[in-house]
PDB file with SEQRES, HELIX, SHEET and CRYST1 records, atoms N, CA, C and O in Angstrom:
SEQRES   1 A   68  UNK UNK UNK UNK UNK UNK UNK UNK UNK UNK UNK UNK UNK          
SEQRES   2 A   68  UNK UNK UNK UNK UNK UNK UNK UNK UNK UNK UNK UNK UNK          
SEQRES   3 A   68  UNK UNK UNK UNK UNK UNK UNK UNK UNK UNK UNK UNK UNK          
SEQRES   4 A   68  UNK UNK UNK UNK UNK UNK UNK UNK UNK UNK UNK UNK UNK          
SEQRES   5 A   68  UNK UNK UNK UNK UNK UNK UNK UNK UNK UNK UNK UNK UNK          
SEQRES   6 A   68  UNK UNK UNK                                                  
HELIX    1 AA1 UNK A    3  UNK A   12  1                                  10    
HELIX    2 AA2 UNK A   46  UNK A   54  1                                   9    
HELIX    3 AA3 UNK A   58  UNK A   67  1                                  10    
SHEET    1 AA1 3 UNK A  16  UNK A  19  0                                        
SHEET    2 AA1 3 UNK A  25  UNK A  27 -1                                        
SHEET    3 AA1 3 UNK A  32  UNK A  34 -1                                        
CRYST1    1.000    1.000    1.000  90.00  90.00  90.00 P 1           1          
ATOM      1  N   UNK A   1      -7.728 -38.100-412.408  1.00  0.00           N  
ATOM      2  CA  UNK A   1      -7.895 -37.469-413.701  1.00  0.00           C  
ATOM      3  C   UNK A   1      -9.292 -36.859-413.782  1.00  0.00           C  
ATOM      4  O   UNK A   1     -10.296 -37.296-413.220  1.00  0.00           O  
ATOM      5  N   UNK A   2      -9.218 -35.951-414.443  1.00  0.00           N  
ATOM      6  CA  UNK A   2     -10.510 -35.101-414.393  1.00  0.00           C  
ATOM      7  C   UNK A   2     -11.223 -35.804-416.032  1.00  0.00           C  
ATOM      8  O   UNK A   2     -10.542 -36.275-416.944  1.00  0.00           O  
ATOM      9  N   UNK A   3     -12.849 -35.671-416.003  1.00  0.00           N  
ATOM     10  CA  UNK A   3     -13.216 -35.836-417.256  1.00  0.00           C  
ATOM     11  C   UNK A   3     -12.724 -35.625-418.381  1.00  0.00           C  
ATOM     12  O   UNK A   3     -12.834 -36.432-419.305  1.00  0.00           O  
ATOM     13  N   UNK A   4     -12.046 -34.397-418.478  1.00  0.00           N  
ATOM     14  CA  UNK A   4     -11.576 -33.910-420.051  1.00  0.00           C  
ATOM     15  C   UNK A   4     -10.281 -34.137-420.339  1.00  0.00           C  
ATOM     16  O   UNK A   4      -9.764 -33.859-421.421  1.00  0.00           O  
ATOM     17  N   UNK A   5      -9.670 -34.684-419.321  1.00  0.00           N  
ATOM     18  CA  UNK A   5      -8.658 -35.225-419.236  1.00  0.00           C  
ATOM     19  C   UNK A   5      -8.962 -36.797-420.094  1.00  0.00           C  
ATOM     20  O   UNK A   5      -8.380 -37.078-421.141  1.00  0.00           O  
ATOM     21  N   UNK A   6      -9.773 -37.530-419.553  1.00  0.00           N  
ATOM     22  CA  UNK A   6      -9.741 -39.328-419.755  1.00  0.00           C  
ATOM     23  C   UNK A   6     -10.222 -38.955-421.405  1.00  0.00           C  
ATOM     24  O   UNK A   6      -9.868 -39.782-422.245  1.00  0.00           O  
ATOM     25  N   UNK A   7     -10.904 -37.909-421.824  1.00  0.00           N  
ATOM     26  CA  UNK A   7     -11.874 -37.790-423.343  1.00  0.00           C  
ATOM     27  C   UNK A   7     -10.470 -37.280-423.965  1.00  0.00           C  
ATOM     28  O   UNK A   7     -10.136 -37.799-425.030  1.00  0.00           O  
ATOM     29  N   UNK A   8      -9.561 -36.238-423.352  1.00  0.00           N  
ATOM     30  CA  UNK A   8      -8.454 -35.946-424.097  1.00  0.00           C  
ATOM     31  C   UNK A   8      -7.373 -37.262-424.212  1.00  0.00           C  
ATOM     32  O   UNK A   8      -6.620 -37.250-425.186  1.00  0.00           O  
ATOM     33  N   UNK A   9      -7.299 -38.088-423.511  1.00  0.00           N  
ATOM     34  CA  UNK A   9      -6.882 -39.410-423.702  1.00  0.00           C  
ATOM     35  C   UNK A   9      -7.574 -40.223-424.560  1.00  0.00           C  
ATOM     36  O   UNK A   9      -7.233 -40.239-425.742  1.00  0.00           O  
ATOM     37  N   UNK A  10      -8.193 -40.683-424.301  1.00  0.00           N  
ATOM     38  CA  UNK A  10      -8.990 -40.823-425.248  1.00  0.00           C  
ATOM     39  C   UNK A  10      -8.992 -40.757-426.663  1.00  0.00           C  
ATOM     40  O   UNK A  10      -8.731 -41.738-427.360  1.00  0.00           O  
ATOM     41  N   UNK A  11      -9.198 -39.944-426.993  1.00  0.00           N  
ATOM     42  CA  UNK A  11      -9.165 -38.852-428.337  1.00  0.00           C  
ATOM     43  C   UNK A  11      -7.685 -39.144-429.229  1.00  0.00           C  
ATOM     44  O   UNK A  11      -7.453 -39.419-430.406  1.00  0.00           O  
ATOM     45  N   UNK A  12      -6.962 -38.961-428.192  1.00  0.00           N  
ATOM     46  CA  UNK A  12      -5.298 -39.209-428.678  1.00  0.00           C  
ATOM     47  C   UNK A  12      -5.811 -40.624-428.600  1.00  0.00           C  
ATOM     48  O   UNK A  12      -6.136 -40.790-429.776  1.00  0.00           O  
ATOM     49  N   UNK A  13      -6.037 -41.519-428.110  1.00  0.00           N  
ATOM     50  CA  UNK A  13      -5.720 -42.978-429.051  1.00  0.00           C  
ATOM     51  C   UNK A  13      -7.104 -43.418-429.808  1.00  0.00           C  
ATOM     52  O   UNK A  13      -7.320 -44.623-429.941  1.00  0.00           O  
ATOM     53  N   UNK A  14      -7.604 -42.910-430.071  1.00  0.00           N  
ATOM     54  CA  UNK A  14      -8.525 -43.481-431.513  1.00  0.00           C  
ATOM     55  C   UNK A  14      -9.947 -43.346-431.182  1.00  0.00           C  
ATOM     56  O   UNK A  14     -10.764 -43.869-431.938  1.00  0.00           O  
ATOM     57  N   UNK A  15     -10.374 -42.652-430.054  1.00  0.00           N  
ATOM     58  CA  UNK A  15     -11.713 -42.600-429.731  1.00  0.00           C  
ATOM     59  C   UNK A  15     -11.938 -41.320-430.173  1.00  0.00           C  
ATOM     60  O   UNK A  15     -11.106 -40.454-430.447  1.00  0.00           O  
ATOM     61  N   UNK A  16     -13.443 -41.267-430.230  1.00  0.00           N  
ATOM     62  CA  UNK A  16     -14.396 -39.842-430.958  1.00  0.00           C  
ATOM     63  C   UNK A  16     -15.384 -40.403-430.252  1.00  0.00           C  
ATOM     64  O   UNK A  16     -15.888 -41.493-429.981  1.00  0.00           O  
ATOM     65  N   UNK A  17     -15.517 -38.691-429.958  1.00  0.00           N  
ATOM     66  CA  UNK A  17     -17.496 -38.553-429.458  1.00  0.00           C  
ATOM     67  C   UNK A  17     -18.183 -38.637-430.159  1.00  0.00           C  
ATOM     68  O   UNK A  17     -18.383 -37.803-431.042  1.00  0.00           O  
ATOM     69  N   UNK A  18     -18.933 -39.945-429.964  1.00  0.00           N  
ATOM     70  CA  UNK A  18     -19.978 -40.180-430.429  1.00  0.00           C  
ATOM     71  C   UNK A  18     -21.377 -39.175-430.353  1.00  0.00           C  
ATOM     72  O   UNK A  18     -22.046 -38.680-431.260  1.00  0.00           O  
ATOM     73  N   UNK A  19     -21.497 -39.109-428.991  1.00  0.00           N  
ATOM     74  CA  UNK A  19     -22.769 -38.111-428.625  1.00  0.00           C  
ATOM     75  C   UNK A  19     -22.194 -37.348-427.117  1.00  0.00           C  
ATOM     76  O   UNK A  19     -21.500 -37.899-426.263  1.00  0.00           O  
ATOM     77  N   UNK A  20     -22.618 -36.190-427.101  1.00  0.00           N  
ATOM     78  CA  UNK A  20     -22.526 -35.298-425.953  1.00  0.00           C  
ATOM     79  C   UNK A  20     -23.565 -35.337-425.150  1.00  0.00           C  
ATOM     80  O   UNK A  20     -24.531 -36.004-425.522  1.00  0.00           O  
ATOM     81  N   UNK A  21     -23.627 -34.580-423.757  1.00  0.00           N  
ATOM     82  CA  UNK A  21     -24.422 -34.514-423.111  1.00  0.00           C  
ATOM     83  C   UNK A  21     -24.293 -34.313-421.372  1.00  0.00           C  
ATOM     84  O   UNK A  21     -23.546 -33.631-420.670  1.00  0.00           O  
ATOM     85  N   UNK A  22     -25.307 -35.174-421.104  1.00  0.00           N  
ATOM     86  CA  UNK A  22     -24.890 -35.266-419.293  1.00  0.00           C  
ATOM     87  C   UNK A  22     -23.649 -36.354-419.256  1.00  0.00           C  
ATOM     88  O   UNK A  22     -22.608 -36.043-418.678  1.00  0.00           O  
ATOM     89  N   UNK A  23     -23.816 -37.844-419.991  1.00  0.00           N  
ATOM     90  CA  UNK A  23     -22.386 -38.467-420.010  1.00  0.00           C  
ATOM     91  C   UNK A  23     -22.028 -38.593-421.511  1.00  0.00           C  
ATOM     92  O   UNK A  23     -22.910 -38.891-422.316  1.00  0.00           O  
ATOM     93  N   UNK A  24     -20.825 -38.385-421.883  1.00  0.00           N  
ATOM     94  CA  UNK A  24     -20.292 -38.044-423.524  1.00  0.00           C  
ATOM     95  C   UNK A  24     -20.402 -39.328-423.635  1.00  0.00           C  
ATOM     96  O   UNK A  24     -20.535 -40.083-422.671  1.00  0.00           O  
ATOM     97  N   UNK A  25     -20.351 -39.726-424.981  1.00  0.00           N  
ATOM     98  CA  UNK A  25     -20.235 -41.341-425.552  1.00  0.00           C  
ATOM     99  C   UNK A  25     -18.991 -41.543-425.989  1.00  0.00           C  
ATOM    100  O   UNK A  25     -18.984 -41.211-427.175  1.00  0.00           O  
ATOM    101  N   UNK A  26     -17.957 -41.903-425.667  1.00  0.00           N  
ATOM    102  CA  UNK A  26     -16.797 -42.549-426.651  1.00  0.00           C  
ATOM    103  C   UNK A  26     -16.859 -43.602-427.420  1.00  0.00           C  
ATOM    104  O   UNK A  26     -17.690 -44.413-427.011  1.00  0.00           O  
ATOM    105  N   UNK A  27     -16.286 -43.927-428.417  1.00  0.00           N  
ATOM    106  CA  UNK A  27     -16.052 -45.074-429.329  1.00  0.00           C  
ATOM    107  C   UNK A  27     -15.092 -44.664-430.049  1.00  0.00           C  
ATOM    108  O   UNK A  27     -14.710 -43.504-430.196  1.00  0.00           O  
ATOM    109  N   UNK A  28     -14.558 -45.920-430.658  1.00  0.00           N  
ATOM    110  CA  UNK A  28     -13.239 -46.480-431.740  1.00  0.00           C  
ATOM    111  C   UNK A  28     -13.933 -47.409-432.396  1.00  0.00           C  
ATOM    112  O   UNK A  28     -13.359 -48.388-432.873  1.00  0.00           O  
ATOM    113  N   UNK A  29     -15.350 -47.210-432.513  1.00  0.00           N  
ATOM    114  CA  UNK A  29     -15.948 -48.362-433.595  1.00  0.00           C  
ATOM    115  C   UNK A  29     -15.767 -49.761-433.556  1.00  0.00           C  
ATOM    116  O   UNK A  29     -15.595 -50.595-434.445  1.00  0.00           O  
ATOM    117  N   UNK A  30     -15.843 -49.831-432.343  1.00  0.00           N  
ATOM    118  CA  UNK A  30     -15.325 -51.680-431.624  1.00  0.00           C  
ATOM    119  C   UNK A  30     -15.936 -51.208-430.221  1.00  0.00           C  
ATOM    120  O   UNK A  30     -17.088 -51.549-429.950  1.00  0.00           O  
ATOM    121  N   UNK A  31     -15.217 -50.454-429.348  1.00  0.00           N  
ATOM    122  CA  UNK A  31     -15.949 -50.286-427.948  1.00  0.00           C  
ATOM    123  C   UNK A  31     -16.572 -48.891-428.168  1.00  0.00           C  
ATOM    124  O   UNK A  31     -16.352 -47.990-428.977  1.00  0.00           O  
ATOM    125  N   UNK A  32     -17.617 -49.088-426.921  1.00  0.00           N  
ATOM    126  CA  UNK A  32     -18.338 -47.236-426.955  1.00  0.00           C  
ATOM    127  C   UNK A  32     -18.558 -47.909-425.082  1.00  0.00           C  
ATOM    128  O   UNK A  32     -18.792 -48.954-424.474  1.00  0.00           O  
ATOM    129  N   UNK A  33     -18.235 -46.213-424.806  1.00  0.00           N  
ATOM    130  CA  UNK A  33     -17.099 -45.880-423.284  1.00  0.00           C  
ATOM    131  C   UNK A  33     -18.227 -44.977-422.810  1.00  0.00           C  
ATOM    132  O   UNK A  33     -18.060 -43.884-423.351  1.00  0.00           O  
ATOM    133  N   UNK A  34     -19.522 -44.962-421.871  1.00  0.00           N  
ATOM    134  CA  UNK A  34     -19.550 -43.371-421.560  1.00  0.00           C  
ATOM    135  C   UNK A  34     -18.802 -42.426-420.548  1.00  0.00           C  
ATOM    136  O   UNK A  34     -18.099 -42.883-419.647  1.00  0.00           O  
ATOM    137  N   UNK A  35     -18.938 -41.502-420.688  1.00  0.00           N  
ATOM    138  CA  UNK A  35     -17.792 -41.009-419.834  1.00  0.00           C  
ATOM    139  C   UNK A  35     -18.716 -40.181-418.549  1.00  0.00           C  
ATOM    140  O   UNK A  35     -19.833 -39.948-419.010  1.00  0.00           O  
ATOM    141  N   UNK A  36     -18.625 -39.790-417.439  1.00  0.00           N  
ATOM    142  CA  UNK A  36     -19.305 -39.492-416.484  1.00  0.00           C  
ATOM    143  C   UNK A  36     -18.447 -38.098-416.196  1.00  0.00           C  
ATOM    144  O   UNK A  36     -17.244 -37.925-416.000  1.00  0.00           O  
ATOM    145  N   UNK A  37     -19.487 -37.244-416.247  1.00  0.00           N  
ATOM    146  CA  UNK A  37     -18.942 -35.685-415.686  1.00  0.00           C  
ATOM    147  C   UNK A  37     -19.703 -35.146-414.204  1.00  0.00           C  
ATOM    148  O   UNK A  37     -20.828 -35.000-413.726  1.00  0.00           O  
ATOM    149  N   UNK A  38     -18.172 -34.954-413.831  1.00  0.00           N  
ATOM    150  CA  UNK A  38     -18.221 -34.106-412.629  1.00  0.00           C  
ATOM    151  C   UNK A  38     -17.280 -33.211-412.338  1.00  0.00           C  
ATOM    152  O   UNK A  38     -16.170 -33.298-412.862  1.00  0.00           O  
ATOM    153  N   UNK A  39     -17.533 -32.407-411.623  1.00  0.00           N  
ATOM    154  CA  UNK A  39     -16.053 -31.321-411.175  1.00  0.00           C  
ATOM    155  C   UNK A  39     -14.901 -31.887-410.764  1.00  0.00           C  
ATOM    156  O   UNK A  39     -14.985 -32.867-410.025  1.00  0.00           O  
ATOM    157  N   UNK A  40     -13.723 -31.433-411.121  1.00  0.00           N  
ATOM    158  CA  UNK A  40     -12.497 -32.241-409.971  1.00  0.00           C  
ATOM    159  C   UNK A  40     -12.364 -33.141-410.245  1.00  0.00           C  
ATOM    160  O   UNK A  40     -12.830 -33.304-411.372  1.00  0.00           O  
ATOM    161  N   UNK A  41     -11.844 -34.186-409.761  1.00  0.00           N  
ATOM    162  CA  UNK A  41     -11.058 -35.420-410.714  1.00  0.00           C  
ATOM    163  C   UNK A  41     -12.048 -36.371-410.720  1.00  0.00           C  
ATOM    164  O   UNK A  41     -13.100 -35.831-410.378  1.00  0.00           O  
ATOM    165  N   UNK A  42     -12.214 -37.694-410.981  1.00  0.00           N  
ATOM    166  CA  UNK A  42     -13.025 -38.342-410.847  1.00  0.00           C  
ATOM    167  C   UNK A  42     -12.427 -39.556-410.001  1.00  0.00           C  
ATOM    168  O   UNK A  42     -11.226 -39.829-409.987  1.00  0.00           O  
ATOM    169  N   UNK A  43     -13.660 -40.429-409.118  1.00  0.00           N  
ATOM    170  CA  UNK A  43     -12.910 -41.556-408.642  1.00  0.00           C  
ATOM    171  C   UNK A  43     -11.914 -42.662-409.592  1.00  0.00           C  
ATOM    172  O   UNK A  43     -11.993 -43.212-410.691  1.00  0.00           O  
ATOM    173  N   UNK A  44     -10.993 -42.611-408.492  1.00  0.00           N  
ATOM    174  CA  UNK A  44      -9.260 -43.562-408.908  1.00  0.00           C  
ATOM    175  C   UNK A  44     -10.262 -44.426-409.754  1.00  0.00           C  
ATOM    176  O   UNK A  44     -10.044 -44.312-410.961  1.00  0.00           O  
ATOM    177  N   UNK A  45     -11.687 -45.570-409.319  1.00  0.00           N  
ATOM    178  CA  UNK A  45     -11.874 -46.772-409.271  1.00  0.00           C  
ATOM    179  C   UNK A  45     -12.491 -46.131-410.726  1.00  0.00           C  
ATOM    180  O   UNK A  45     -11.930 -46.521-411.750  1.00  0.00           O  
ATOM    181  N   UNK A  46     -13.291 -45.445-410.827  1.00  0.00           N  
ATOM    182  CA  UNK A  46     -14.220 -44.980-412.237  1.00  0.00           C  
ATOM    183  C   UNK A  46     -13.307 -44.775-412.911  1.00  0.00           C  
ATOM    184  O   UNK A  46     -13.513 -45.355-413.977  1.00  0.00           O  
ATOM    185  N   UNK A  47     -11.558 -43.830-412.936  1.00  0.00           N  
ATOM    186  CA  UNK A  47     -11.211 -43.824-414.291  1.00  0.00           C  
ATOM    187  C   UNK A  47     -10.337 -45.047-414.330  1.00  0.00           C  
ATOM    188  O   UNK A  47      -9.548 -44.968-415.272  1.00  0.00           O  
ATOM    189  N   UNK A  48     -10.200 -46.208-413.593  1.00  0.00           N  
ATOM    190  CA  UNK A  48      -9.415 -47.249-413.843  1.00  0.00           C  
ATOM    191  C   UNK A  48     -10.487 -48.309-414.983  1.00  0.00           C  
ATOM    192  O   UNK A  48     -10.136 -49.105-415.854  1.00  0.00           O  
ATOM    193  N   UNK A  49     -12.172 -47.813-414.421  1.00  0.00           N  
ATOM    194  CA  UNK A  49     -12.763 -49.069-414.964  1.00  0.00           C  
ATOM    195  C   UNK A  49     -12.556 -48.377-416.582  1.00  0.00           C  
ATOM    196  O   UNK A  49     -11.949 -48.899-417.517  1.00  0.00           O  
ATOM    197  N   UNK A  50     -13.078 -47.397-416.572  1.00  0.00           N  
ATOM    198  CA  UNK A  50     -13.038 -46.714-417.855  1.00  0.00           C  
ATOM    199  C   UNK A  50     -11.872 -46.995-419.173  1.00  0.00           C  
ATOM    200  O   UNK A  50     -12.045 -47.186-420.377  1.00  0.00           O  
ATOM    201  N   UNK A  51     -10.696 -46.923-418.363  1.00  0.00           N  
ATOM    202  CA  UNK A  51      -9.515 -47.399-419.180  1.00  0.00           C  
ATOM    203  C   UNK A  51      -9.565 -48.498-419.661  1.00  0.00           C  
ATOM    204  O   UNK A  51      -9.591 -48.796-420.855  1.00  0.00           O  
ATOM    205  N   UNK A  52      -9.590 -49.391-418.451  1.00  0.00           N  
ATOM    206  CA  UNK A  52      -9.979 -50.787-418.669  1.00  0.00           C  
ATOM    207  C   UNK A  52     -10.914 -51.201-419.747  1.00  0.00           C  
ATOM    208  O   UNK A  52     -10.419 -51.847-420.671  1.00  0.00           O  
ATOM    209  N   UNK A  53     -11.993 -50.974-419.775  1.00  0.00           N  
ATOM    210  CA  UNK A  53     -13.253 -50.867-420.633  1.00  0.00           C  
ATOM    211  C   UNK A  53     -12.396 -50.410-422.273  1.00  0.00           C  
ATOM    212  O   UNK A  53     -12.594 -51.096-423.276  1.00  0.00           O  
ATOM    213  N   UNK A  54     -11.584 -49.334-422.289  1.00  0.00           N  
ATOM    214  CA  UNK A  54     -11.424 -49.074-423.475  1.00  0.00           C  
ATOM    215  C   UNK A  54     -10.014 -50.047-423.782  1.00  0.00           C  
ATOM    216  O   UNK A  54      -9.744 -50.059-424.983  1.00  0.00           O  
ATOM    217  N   UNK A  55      -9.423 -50.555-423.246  1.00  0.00           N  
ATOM    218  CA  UNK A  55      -8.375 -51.554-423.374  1.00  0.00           C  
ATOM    219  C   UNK A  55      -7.237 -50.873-423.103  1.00  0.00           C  
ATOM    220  O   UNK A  55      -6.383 -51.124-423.953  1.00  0.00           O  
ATOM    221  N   UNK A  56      -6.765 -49.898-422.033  1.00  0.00           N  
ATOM    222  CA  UNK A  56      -6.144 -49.400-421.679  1.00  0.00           C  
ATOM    223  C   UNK A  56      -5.683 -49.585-420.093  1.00  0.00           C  
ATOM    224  O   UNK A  56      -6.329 -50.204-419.247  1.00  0.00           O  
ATOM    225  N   UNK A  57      -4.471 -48.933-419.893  1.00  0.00           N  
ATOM    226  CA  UNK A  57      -3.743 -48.944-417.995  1.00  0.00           C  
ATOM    227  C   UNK A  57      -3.838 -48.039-417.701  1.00  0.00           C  
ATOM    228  O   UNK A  57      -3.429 -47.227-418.531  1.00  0.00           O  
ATOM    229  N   UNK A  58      -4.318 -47.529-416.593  1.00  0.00           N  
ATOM    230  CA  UNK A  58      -4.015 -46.285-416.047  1.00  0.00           C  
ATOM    231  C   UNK A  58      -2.926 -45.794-415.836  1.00  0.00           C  
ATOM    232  O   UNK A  58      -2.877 -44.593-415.573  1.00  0.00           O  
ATOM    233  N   UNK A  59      -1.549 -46.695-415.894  1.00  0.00           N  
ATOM    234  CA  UNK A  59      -0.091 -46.364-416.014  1.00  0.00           C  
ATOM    235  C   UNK A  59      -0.352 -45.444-417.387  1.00  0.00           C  
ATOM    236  O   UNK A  59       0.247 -44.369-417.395  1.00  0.00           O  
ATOM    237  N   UNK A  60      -1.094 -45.722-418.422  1.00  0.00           N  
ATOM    238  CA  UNK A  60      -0.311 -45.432-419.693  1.00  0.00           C  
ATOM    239  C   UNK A  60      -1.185 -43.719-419.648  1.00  0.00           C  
ATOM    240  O   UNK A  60      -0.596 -42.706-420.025  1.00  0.00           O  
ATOM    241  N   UNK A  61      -2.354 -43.702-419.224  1.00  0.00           N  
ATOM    242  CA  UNK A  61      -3.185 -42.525-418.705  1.00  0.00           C  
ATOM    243  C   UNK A  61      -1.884 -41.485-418.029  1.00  0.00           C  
ATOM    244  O   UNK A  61      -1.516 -40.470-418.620  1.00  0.00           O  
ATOM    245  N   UNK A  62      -1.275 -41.949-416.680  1.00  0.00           N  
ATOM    246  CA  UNK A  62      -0.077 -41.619-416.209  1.00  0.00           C  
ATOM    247  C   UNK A  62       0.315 -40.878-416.986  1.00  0.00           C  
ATOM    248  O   UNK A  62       0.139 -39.662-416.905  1.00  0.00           O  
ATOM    249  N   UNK A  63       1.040 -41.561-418.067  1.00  0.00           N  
ATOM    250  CA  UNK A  63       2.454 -41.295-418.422  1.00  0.00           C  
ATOM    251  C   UNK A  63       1.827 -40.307-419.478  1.00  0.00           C  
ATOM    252  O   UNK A  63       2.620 -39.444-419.852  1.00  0.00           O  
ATOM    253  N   UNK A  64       0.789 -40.262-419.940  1.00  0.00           N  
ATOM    254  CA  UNK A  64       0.208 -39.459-420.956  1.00  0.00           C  
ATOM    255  C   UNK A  64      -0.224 -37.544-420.517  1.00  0.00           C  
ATOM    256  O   UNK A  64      -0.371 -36.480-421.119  1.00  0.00           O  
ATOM    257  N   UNK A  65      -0.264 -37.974-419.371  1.00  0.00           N  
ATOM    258  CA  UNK A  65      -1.040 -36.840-418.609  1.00  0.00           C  
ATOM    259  C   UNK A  65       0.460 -35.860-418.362  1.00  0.00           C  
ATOM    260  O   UNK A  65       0.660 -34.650-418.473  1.00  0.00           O  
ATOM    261  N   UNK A  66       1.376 -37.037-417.973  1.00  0.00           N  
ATOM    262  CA  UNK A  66       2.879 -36.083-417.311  1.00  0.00           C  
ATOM    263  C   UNK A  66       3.432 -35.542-418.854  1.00  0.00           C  
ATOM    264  O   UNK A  66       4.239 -34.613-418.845  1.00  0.00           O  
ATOM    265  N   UNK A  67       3.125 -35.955-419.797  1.00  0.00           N  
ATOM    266  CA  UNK A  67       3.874 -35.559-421.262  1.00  0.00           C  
ATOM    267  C   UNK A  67       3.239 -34.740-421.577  1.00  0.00           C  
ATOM    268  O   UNK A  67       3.742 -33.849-422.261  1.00  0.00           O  
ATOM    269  N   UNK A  68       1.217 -34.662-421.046  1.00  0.00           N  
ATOM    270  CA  UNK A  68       1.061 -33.146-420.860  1.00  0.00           C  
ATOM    271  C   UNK A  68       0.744 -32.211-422.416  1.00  0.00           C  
ATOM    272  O   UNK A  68       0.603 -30.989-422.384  1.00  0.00           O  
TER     273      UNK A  68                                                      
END                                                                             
């Protein structure tokens, strides 16, 4: 998954940018997520921790991305 991908996930379940920048801030006012930008997708292991971190599966990332 690419960055604007995990923030567009994100976004759809209850997170907002907090602050922009070199890494964006996510939060849902309980967790705050930063998000790491780079070109091209990001490592499997970085957007698994990320999900994780926000209380999410990367299955559900999956299934979110194919619905598109």
């Amino acid at each position: 998954m690419t960055t604007l991908e995990i923030i567009g996930f994100l976004e759809a379940n209850g997170f907002w940018k907090l602050r922009t920048g070199r890494h964006p801030i996510m939060t849902n006012g309980e967790k705050t997520l930063p998000i790491p930008v780079h070109k091209g997708d990001l490592p499997k292991g970085t957007v698994s921790g990320i999900l994780q971190q926000a209380g999410f599966r990367t299955k559900q990332a999956k299934e979110w991305k194919e619905r598109g």
